[in-house]
C-alpha positions as CSV (number, residue, x, y, z in Angstrom):
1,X,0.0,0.0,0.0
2,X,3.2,2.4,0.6
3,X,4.5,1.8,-2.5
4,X,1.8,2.7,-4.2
5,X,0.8,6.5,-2.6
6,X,4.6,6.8,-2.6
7,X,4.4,6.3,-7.0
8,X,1.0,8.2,-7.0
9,X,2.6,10.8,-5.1
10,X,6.1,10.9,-7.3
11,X,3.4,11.4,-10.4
12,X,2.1,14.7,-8.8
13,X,5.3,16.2,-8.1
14,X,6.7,16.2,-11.9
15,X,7.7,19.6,-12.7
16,X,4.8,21.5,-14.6
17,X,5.6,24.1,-17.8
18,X,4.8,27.9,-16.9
19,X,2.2,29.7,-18.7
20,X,5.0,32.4,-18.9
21,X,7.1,30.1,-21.1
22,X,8.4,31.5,-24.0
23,X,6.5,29.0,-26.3
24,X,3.0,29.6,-24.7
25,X,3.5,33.7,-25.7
26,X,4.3,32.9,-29.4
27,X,1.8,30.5,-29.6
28,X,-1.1,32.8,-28.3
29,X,0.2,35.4,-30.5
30,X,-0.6,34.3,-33.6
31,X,-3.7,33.2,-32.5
32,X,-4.6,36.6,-31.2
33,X,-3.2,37.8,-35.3
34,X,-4.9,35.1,-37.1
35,X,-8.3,35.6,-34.9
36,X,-7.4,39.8,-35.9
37,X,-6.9,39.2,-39.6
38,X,-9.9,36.6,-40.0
39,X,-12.4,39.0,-38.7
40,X,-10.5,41.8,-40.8
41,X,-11.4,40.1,-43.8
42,X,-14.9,39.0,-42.6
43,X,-15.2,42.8,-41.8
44,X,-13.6,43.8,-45.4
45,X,-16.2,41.1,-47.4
46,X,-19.1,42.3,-45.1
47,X,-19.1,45.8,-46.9
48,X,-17.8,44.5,-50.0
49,X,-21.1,42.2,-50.4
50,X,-24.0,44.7,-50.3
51,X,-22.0,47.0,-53.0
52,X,-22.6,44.1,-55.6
53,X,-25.8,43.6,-54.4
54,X,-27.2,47.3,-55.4
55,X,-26.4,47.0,-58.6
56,X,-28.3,43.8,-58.8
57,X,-30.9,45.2,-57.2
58,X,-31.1,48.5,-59.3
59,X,-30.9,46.2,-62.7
60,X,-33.7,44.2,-61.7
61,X,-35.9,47.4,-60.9
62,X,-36.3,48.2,-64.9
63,X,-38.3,45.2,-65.3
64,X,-37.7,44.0,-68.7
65,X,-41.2,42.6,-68.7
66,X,-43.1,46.3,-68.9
67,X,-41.4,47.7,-71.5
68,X,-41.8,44.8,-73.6
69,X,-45.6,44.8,-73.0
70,X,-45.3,48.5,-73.7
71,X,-43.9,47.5,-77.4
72,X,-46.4,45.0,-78.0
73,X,-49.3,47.3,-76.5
74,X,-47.6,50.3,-79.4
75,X,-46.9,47.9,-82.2
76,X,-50.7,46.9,-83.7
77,X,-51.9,50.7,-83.0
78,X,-48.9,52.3,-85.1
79,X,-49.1,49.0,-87.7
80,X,-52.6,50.2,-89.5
81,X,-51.8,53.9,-88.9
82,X,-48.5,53.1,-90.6
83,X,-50.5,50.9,-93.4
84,X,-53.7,53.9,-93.9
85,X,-50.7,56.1,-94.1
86,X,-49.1,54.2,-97.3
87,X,-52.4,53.4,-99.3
88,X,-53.0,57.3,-99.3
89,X,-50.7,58.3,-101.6
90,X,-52.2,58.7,-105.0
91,X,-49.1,57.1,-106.9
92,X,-51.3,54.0,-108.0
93,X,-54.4,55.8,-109.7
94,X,-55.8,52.8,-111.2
95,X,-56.3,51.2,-107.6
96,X,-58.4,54.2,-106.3
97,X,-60.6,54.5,-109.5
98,X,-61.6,50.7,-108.8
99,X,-62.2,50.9,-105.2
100,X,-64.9,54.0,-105.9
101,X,-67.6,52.3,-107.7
102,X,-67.9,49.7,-105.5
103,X,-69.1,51.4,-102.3
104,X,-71.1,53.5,-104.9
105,X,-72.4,50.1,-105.6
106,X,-73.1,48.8,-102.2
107,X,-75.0,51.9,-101.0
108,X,-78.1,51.8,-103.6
109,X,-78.0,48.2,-102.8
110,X,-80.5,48.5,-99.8
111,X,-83.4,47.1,-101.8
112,X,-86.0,46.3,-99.0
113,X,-87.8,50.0,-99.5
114,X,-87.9,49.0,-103.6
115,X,-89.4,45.5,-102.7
116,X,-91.7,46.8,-100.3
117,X,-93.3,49.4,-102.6
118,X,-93.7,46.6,-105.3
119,X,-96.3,44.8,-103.8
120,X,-99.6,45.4,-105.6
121,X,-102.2,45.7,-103.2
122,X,-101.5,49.0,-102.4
123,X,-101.8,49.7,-106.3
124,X,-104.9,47.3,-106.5
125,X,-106.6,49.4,-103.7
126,X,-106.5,52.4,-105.6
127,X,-107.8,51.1,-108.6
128,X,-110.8,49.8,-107.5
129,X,-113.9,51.5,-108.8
130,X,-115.8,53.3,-106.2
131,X,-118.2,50.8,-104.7
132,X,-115.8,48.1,-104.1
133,X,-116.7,48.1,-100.1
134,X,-119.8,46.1,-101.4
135,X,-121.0,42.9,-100.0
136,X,-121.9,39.6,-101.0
137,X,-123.2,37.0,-99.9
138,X,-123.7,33.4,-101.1
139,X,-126.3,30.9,-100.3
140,X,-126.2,26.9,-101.3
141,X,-129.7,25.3,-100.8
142,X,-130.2,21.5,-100.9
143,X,-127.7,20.1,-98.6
144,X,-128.7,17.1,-96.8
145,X,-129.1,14.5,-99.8
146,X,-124.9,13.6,-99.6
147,X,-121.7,15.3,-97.9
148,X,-120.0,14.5,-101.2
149,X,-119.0,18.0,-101.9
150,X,-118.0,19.0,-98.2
151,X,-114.3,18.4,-99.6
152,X,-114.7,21.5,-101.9
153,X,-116.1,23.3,-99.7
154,X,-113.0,22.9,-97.4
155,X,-110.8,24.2,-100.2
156,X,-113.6,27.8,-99.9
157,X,-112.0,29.8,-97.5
158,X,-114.5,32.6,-98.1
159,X,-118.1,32.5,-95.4
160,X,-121.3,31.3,-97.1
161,X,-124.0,30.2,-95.8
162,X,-126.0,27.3,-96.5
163,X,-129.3,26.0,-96.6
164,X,-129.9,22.3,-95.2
165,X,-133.3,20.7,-96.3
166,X,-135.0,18.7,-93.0
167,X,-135.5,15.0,-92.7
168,X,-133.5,13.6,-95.2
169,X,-131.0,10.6,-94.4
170,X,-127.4,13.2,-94.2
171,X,-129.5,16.2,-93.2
172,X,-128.8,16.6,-89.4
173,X,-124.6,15.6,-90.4
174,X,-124.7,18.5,-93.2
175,X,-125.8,21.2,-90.7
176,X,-123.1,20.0,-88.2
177,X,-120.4,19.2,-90.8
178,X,-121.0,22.7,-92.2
179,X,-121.3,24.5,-89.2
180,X,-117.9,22.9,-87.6
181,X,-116.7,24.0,-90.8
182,X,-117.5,27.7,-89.9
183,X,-120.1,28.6,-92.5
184,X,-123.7,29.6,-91.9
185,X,-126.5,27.4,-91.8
186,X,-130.2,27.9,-92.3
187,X,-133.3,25.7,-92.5
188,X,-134.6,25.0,-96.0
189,X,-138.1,25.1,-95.5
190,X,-140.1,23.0,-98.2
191,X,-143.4,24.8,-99.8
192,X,-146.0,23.9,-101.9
193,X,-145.2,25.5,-105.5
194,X,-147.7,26.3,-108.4
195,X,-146.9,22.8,-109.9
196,X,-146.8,20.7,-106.9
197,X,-143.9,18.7,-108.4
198,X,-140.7,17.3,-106.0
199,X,-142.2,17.9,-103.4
200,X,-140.4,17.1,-100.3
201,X,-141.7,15.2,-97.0
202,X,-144.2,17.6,-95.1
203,X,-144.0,20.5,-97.6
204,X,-146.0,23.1,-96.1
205,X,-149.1,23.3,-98.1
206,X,-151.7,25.9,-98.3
207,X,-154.4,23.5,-97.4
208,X,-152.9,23.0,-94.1
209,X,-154.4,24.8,-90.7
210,X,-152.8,26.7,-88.6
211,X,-151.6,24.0,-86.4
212,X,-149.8,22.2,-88.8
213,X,-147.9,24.8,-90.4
214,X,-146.7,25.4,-86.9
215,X,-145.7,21.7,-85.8
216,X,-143.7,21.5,-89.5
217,X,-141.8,24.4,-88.8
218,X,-141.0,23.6,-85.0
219,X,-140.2,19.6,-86.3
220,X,-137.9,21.2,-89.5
221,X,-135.8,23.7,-86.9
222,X,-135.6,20.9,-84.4
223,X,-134.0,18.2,-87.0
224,X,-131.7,21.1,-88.7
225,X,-129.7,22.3,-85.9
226,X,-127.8,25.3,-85.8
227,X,-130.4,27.3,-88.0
228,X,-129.8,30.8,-87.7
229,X,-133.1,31.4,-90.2
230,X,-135.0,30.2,-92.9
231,X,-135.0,29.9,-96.6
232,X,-138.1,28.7,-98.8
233,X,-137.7,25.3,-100.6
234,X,-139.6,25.7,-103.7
235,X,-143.4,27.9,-102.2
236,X,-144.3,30.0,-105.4
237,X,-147.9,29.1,-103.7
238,X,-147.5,28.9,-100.3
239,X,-145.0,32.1,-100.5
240,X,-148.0,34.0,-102.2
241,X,-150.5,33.5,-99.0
242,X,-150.4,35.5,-96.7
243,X,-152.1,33.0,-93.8
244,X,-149.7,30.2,-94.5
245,X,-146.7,32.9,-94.2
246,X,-148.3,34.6,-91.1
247,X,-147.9,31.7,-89.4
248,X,-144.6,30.5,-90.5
249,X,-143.3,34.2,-89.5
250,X,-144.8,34.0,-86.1
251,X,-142.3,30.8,-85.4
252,X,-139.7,32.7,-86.4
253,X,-140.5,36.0,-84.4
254,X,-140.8,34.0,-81.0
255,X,-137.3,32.2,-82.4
256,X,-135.5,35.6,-83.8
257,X,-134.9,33.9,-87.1
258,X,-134.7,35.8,-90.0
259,X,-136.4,34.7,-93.6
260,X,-134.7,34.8,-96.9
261,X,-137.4,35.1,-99.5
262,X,-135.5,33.1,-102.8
263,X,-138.0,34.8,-104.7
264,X,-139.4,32.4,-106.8
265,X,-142.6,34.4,-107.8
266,X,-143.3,37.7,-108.2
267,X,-146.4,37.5,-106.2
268,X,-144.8,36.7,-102.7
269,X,-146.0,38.7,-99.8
270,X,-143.5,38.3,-98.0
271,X,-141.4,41.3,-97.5
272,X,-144.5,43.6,-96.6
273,X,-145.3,41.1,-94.2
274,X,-142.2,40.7,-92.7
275,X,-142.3,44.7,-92.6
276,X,-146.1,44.4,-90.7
277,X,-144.6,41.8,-88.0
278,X,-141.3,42.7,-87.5
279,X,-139.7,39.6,-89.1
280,X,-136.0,39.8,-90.3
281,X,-136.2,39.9,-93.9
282,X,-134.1,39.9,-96.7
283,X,-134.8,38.9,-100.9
284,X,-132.6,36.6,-103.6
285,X,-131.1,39.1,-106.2
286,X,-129.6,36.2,-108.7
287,X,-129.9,32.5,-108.7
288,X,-126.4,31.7,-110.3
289,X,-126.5,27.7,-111.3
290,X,-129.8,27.6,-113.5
291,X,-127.7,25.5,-116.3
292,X,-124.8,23.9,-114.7
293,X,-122.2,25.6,-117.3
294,X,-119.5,27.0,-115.6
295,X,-119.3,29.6,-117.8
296,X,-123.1,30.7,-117.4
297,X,-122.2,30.4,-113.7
298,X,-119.3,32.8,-113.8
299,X,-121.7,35.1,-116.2
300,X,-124.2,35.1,-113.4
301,X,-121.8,35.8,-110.7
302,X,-120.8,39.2,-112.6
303,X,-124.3,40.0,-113.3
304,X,-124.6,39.6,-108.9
305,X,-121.9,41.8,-109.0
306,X,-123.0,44.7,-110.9
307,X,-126.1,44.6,-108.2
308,X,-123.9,44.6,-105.4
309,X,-121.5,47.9,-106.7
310,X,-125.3,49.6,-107.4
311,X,-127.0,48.6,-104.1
312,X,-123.9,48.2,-101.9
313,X,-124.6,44.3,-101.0
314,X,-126.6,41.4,-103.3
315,X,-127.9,38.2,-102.4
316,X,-127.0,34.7,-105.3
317,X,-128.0,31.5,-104.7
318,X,-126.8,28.0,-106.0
319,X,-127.1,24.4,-105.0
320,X,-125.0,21.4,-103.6
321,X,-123.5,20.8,-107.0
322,X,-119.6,20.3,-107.7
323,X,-119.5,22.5,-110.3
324,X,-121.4,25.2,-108.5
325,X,-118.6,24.8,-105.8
326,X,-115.8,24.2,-108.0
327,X,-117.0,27.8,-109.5
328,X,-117.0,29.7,-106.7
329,X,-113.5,28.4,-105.1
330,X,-112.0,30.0,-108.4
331,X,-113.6,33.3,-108.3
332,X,-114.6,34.0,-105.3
333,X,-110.9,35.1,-104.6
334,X,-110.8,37.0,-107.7
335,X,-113.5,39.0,-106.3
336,X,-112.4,39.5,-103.4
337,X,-109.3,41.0,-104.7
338,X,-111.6,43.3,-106.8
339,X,-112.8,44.5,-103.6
340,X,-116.3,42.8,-103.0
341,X,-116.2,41.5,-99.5
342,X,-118.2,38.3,-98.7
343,X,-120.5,37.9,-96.0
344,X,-123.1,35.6,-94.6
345,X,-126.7,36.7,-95.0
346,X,-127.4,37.6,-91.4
347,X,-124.8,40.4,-91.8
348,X,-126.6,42.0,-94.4
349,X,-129.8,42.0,-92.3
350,X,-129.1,45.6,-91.7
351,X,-129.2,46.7,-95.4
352,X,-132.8,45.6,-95.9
């Protein structure tokens, strides 16, 4: 145990070297001058750096960007000021010459005003004879024995009225055919005539009392529907007594029908007894389809309209025949266009 304090001991007491020692001074010295110039030249590069960095900074401030937008923004305004500038010259004196005429061309080309003014009904409107506001109106009698000519008279577009005779097998489809069709329909009363021939079922007869003129005419309006009035079927004898008519007028006074007199004798009382009992009333100027000719047709439809530009309306009647209808779909709109207006009969009520 001794022996070992005793080396422990000799360890501790070995000479130590002095911080004073020559060596220790040199060495700290040039610490001290490298530790001096190291933060002389961080120092020196310190204010070096931000000199280089201003520069930077003041190159980057002129941003390349906005003067290149500025170009772009200047090049395609000065480009067609530059190119209106160089057409202007007058050295090519052909070029201009060409380039004249053509807007001289394009300005008179606004044609709508020209085709506007070319339409003729102006021009037909002022041609027109005076009297051209007259009216017309056209009655067909004898529907009820077919609807074979209801597909003409869907190619008329003009208003007529017809005249549906009662009882028959199509009579009640007529009057609603027709009337869905938009035209005007009236009861085609049958009368007793001077020579009692074709006579229809319960034809009024001047034998008959009061009370079966009465129940015909209430039975006749009840099987044609829609009636707005009534025409005679044949009557040059039944139209000529005044009892027999009295009593068909009363039906129609309590009913506010009107009566079209067709006119098929010059001895009908008719009108002065519409007159006495305040009975609508109006009188056939023209029957139109006495020979089935179309070309005596078309003669009497100028003949109705001669009465019409005199009187200021006229009255035709025709029948349920095609060539009737085929007829009047081919000048009705030629008379139109001459200024004759067509009408049903109830609109000419007034005029009477």
């Amino acid at each position: 145990m001794r022996k070992k304090r005793r080396f422990t001991r000799h360890r501790l007491k070995r000479p130590r070297r002095s911080l004073k020692h020559p060596g220790y001074k040199l060495a700290l010295e040039i610490l001290i001058i490298a530790a001096f110039i190291e933060g002389a030249f961080f120092l020196i590069n310190s204010y070096k750096k931000p000199k280089p960095l201003a520069p930077a900074a003041k190159i980057a401030k002129p941003a390349v960007v906005k003067p290149a937008v500025a170009k772009v923004k200047l090049a395609p305004k000065i480009e067609p000021q530059s190119t209106k500038v160089k057409p202007k010259p007058e050295i090519k004196p052909n070029s201009q010459p060409q380039t004249l005429p053509a807007p001289e061309e394009i300005k008179p080309k606004p044609e709508p005003e020209d085709i506007v003014k070319k339409p003729p009904p102006p021009i037909k409107k002022k041609i027109i004879p005076p009297g051209s506001e007259a009216k017309i109106a056209i009655v067909i009698d004898d529907w009820g024995y077919s609807l074979n000519n209801l597909r003409v008279v869907d190619e008329i577009k003009y208003p007529f009225t017809a005249a549906v005779l009662p009882n028959l097998r199509y009579s009640q489809e007529a009057a609603a055919q027709l009337h869905n069709r938009g035209k005007e329909v009236i009861l085609h009363l049958p009368m007793e005539s001077e020579s009692k021939l074709g006579m229809e079922k319960d034809t009024i007869m001047v034998s008959m009392d009061e009370g079966q003129i009465k129940n015909i005419v209430e039975q006749d309006l009840n099987n044609v529907g829609y009636a707005g009035g009534i025409n005679n079927h044949m009557g040059s004898k039944a139209t000529g007594d005044p009892r027999v008519m009295e009593e068909v007028f009363k039906e129609l006074r309590k009913r506010r029908l009107y009566f079209l007199d067709s006119a098929v004798t010059p001895k009908s009382v008719c009108l002065e007894l519409a007159k006495k009992m305040k009975v609508a009333f109006i009188e056939r100027d023209i029957f139109l389809d006495n020979s089935l000719e179309p070309e005596y047709i078309k003669g009497q439809l100028e003949k109705l309209k001669a009465i019409a530009k005199k009187n200021g309306f006229a009255v035709g009647i025709g029948h349920d025949r095609k060539n009737t209808l085929e007829v009047l779909k081919e000048t009705m709109p030629q008379l139109q266009d001459e200024g004759y207006k067509f009408v049903f009969v109830s609109e000419l009520l007034s005029h009477q």
